[in-house]
C-alpha positions in Angstrom: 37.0 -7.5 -9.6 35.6 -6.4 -12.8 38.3 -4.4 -15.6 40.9 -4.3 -13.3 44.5 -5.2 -14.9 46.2 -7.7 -13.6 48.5 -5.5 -11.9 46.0 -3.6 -10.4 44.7 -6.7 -9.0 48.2 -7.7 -7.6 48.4 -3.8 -5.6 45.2 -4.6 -4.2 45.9 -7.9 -2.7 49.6 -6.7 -1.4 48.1 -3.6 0.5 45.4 -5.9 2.3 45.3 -3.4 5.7 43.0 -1.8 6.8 43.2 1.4 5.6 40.7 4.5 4.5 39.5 3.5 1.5 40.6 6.8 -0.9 44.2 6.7 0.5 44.3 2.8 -0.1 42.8 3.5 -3.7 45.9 5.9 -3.9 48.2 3.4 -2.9 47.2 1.2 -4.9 47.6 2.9 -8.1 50.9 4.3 -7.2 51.8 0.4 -6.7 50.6 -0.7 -9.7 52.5 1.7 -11.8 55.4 0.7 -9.8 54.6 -3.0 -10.3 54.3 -2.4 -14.1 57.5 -0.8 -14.4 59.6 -3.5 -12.3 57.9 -7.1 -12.2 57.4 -8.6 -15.5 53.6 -9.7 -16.6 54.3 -13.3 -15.3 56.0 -12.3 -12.0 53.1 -10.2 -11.2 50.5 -12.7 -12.7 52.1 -15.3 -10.2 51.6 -12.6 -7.4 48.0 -12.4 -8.0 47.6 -16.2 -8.1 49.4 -16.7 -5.3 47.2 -14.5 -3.1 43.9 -16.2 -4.1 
């Protein structure tokens, strides 16, 4: 997963269709600054753990 925020890393595991893989890079960045905005660091960092 490399430098990807943990937010980042929570859109990517919520938008796990199969999609093309530019519009699902879109997606995911429009959720993550959505995700940022809303969730709180531990909601999302619970997200991400969950999905693992």
């Amino acid at each position: 997963r490399g430098a990807s925020t943990l937010s980042q890393q929570t859109a990517k595991n919520l938008f796990r269709v199969g999609r093309a893989q530019l519009a699902k890079k879109g997606l995911e960045a429009g959720l993550t600054v959505g995700i940022e905005m809303v969730w709180s660091k531990k909601r999302y960092s619970y997200r991400l753990f969950e999905y693992r």
